[in-house]
Each structure stands twice: as structure tokens, then as C-alpha cells.
N, C-alpha and C positions, 0 to 999 in steps of 0.2 A: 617392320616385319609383321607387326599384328594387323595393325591396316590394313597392309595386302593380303595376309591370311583372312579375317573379315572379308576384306571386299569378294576376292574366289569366292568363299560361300556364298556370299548372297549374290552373287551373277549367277556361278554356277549350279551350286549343290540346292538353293531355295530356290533358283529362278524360275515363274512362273510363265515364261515369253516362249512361245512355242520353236521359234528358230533356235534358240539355244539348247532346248530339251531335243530337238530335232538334230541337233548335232551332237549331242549326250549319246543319244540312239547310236550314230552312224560310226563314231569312235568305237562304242560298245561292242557294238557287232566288227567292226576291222578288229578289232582286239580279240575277240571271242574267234574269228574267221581264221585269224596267227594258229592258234590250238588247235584248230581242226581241222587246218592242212597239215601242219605238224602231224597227228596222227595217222592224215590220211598216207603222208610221205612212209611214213615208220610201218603201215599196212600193205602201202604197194613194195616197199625195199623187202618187207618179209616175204612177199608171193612171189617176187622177180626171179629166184629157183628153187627149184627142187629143196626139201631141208631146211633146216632152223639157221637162219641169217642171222637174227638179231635176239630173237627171245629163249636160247636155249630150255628147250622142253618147257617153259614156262607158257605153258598154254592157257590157263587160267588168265595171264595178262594180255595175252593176243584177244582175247573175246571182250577185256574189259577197253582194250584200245579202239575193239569194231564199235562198241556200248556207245563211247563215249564221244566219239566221231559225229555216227549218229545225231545224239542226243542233244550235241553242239550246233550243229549244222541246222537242223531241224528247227530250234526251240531258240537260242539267241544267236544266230549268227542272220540268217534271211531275213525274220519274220521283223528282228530290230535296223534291218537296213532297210527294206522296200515298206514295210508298212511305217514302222515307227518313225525313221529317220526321213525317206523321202516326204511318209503322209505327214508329219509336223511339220514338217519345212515348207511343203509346195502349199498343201490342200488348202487352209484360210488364203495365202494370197491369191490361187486363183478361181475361188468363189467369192473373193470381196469382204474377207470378214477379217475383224481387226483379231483375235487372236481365238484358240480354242473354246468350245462351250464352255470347259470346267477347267481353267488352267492348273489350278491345285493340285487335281486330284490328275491330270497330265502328267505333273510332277512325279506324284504320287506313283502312276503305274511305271515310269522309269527306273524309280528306285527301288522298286521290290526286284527288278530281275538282278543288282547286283549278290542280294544274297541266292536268289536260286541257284547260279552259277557257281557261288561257292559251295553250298549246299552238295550241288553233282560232284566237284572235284573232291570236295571231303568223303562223298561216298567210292570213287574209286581206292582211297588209302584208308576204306575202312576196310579189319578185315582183309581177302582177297579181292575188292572190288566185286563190282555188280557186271558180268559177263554176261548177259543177258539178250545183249542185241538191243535195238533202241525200244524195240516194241513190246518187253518184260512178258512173252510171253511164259502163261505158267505151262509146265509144271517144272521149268529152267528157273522161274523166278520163286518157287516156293519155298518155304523155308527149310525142305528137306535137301534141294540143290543149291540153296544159299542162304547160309545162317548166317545169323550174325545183324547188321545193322545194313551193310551197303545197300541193297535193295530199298530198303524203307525211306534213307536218305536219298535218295532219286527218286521216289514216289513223291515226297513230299517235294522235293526240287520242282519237279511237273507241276506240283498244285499251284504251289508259287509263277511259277511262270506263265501257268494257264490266268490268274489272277489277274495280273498283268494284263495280259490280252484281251480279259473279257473288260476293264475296265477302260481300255485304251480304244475299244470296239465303240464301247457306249457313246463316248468322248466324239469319235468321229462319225455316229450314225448322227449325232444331237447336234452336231457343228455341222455339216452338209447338208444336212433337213430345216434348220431353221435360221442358219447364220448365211447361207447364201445371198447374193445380193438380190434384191428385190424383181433386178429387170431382167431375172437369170434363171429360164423355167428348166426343171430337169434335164428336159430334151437338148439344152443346151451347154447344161455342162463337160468339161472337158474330159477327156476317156479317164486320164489317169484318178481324177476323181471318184468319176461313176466304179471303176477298178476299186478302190481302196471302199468304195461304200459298201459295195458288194461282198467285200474280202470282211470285213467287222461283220457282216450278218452272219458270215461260214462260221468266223471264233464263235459268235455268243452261241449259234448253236450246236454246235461242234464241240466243241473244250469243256461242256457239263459234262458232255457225255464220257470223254476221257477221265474228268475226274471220279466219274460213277465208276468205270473200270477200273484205275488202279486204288482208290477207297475200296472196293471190296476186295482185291488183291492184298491191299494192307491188313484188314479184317480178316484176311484167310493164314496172313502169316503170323498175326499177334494177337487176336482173340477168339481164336480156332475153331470159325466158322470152314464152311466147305464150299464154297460155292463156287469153286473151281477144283474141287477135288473129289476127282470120281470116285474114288472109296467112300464115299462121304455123302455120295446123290449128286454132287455137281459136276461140271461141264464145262471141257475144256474149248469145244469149239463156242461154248457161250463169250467166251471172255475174247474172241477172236471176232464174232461178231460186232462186239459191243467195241470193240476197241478200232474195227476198221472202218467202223460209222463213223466213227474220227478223224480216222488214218487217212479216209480218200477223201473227204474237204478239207482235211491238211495240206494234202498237196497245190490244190486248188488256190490254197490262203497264199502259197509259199509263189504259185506262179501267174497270179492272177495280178498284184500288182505289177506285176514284171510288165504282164500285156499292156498296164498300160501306161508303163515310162517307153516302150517302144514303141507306143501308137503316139506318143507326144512327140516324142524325139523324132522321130522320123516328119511328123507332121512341120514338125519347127525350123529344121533344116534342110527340111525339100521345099519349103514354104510352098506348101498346097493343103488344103482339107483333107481331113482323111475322108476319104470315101464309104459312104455310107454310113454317117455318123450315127444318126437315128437307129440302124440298123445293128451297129456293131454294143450299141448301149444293150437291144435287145438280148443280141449274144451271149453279152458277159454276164447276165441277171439267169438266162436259160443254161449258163456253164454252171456257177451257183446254184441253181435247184438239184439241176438233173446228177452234180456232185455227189449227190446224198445218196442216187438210187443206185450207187454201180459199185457197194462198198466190197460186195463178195467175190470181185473177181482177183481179190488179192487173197479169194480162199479155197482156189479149184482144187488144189490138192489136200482139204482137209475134210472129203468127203461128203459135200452137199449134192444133193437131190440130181441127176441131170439135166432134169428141164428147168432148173436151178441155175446150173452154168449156162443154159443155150439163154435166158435170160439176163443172164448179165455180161454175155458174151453181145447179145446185143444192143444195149444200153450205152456199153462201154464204145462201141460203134457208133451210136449215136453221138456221145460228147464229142466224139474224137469230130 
């Protein structure tokens, strides 16, 4: 029995061989993805009529099930099946390389997201849980609409999970840049790679910026600074700003691998080239930039400038 308790760790819980962490991931995320249809079912069963189906008056809990839905889906459920799971599994076999730049620290960013996840779930049974919606906008998320710990335990959840991603980003920009095989020029790497290269530059620069946001959100709820609280000088469409510069290469992160397990798959069982391959590399690198520039049109109704919105009205045009 110790044996085999030894041996599982050191295959699984130390293994540094990317196919096994690539299936740590893909478990991870099915596991995580169980919970978050779960609530999405207990969200759709509550709106299917009129009235309190399941939560009697207990509204508080209805927002912290929207929260954590969210937050699920979002943060370990995609980003550890398409980036983590597929990208460890495919990416070194098909550029040629015998395993990860860093396998260690590989390790390493898989195992910090077991505790974020608990981290989140201990923040909905703090307290009343964190209702908040995934995006903590304040002044729902201040400590005058939520005392207590829940909130701060999801802020710190995010840190940890942003962690993760930016070190799993590094991992795969250093292993596609320099472990590719020698006879193998970018132009010719295959989509789902050039996808997952792409998708590690949106984290690293993307996920500071998140953690800039809810670090001064934290700062506003425990050492009573203001910088999201207009009595105080601060500004709430600031934290809205700062938070959808994140928000919309998030999505980007969440669907950009996707393009290109379908530009593979499709290529592999139609057995033809995808068409335009040069071309489509172009695309995914110009979806990534131009991600960055269109973050406010998920803020028309929070009062910006008009020639404000006709600009990211069409930008937003443009990626599409």
C-alpha cells in the first residue's frame, strides 16, 4: 500500500512530463466544469417561472450562485482544458520538442490552481458569500455591501489563479520560441500552436492588469483607501475601465485556443491544408492586438464620451 501511495506521487502529484500535467489540467477542468453546470442548471431551474422555485427569498444566495458560476467557468474550467490541458499535451509533440521549457515550475503552475478553487468555494460559505457577479464590480463589492471576508477570499482566489496563468504563459511562450524544431520556421507551425502562443501573450499582459484592479479593490475594503469610492475622490467607472482591459482579452484567451483545436481538427480529418495558412497565423496575432483596443464596449451604458462609443463601436467591427 505505501508503494503504491509513493509511486501516485511521484507519477502524478511531482511529475514533471508534460503529458501527465496535461492530463492533471484536463481532469481539473471536467471536475471544475461538474460545478458549474451544476449551478448553471440550479440558475436556469430558478428563471424557468415566474417566483421563487428553489431559493426561497434567499436572494443573497441566487447572486452568489450567478458569482460563482461565473468565476468557475471563467478561471478553471476553459482556460485549464484548452490552454493547460490541450497546450501540455499537443504543443511540444508538435513542434518537436522533447518536453516543456520549465517542467518544474509546469508542475508548479498546476498546483497553485487546486488551492484557488478552494479559496473561491470557502469564500461562498463565508459569511453570506460573495454576490457580486464575476466581475466584483464596486460599489456591490465594497465593504459597505459586503462585509465580512467573502469578497477578499475571491480576490485573493483570482491572484492565485492569475499566478498560475502568467507562469504557464511564460512556460509556453519559452517552449514554442526556442524548443521548436530546428527545420520548423514560424510560418510553419501548426494553427493550434501559433493559437496557444498567442493566447500566453493576452495572460502575461492581461492578468497584471486584473490583479492591479482587484489589489486596489482589496486596499479599498481593508486599509481604507478610496480609489473606488466617490465620497472619497475615487471612481467607479475607473475600476470598470481597468478591469475590462482584462475582461475583453479574457475572452480572447478563453476562445482563441478553441480556433485552433478547430482549425486542426478539421484540417486532420478532412485531410487537406487549411487554406491560407500564412494568412490565418496573421489573423490570430491581429485578433490578439486589436483585443486590447475594444475593451469599452462592454461599457456603453456607463456613460462614456459618445465619440467614445462610435469608436469602439467600431473596432469592435473590425475584430469581428
Amino acid at each position: 500500500m505505501t508503494n503504491f501511495i509513493n509511486n501516485v506521487l511521484l507519477r502524478w502529484v511531482y511529475t514533471t512530463n508534460h503529458k501527465r500535467i496535461g492530463i492533471l489540467y484536463l481532469f481539473f477542468g471536467f471536475f471544475n466544469g461538474f460545478f458549474a453546470v451544476l449551478l448553471s442548471l440550479l440558475i436556469r431551474i430558478e428563471l424557468a417561472f415566474p417566483g421563487d422555485q428553489i431559493i426561497f427569498e434567499n436572494y443573497q444566495f441566487y447572486n452568489v450562485m450567478v458569482t460563482m458560476h461565473g468565476v468557475l467557468m471563467l478561471f478553471v474550467v476553459i482556460v485549464p482544458i484548452l490552454f493547460g490541458g490541450f497546450g501540455n499535451f499537443f504543443v511540444p509533440i508538435m513542434i518537436g520538442a522533447p518536453d516543456m521549457a520549465f517542467p518544474r515550475l509546469n508542475n508548479f503552475s498546476f498546483w497553485i490552481l487546486p488551492p484557488a478553487v478552494l479559496l473561491a468555494l470557502t469564500s461562498t460559505m463565508t459569511g453570506e458569500g460573495p454576490g457580486t457577479g464575476w466581475t466584483l464590480y464596486p460599489p456591490l463589492s465594497s465593504l459597505h455591501s459586503h462585509g465580512g471576508y467573502s469578497v477578499d477570499l475571491l480576490i485573493l482566489s483570482f491572484h492565485l489563479a492569475g499566478i498560475s496563468s502568467i507562469i504557464a504563459a511564460i512556460n509556453f511562450i519559452c517552449t514554442i520560441w526556442f524548443y521548436k524544431s530546428e527545420y520548423m520556421y514560424f510560418k510553419d507551425l501548426p494553427l493550434f500552436v501559433v493559437s496557444v502562443f498567442v493566447t500566453a501573450f493576452l495572460l502575461i499582459l492581461a492578468i497584471p492588469v486584473l490583479a492591479a484592479a482587484i489589489t486596489l479593490l482589496l486596499a479599498d475594503r481593508n486599509f481604507g483607501t478610496r480609489f473606488f469610492d466617490p465620497t472619497g475622490g475615487g471612481d467607479l467607472v475607473l475600476y470598470q475601465h481597468i478591469f475590462w482591459f482584462f475582461g475583453h482579452p479574457e475572452v480572447y484567451i478563453l476562445v482563441v485556443p478553441g480556433f485552433g483545436v478547430v482549425s486542426h481538427v478539421i484540417a486532420t480529418f478532412s485531410q487537406k491544408t487549411v487554406f491560407g495558412h500564412k494568412s490565418m497565423i496573421v489573423c490570430i496575432f491581429l485578433i490578439g492586438i486589436i483585443g486590447f483596443i475594444v475593451w469599452a464596449h462592454h461599457m456603453y451604458t456607463s456613460g462614456i464620451n459618445t465619440y467614445t462609443k462610435a469608436y469602439f463601436t467600431t473596432a469592435t467591427m473590425v475584430i469581428g
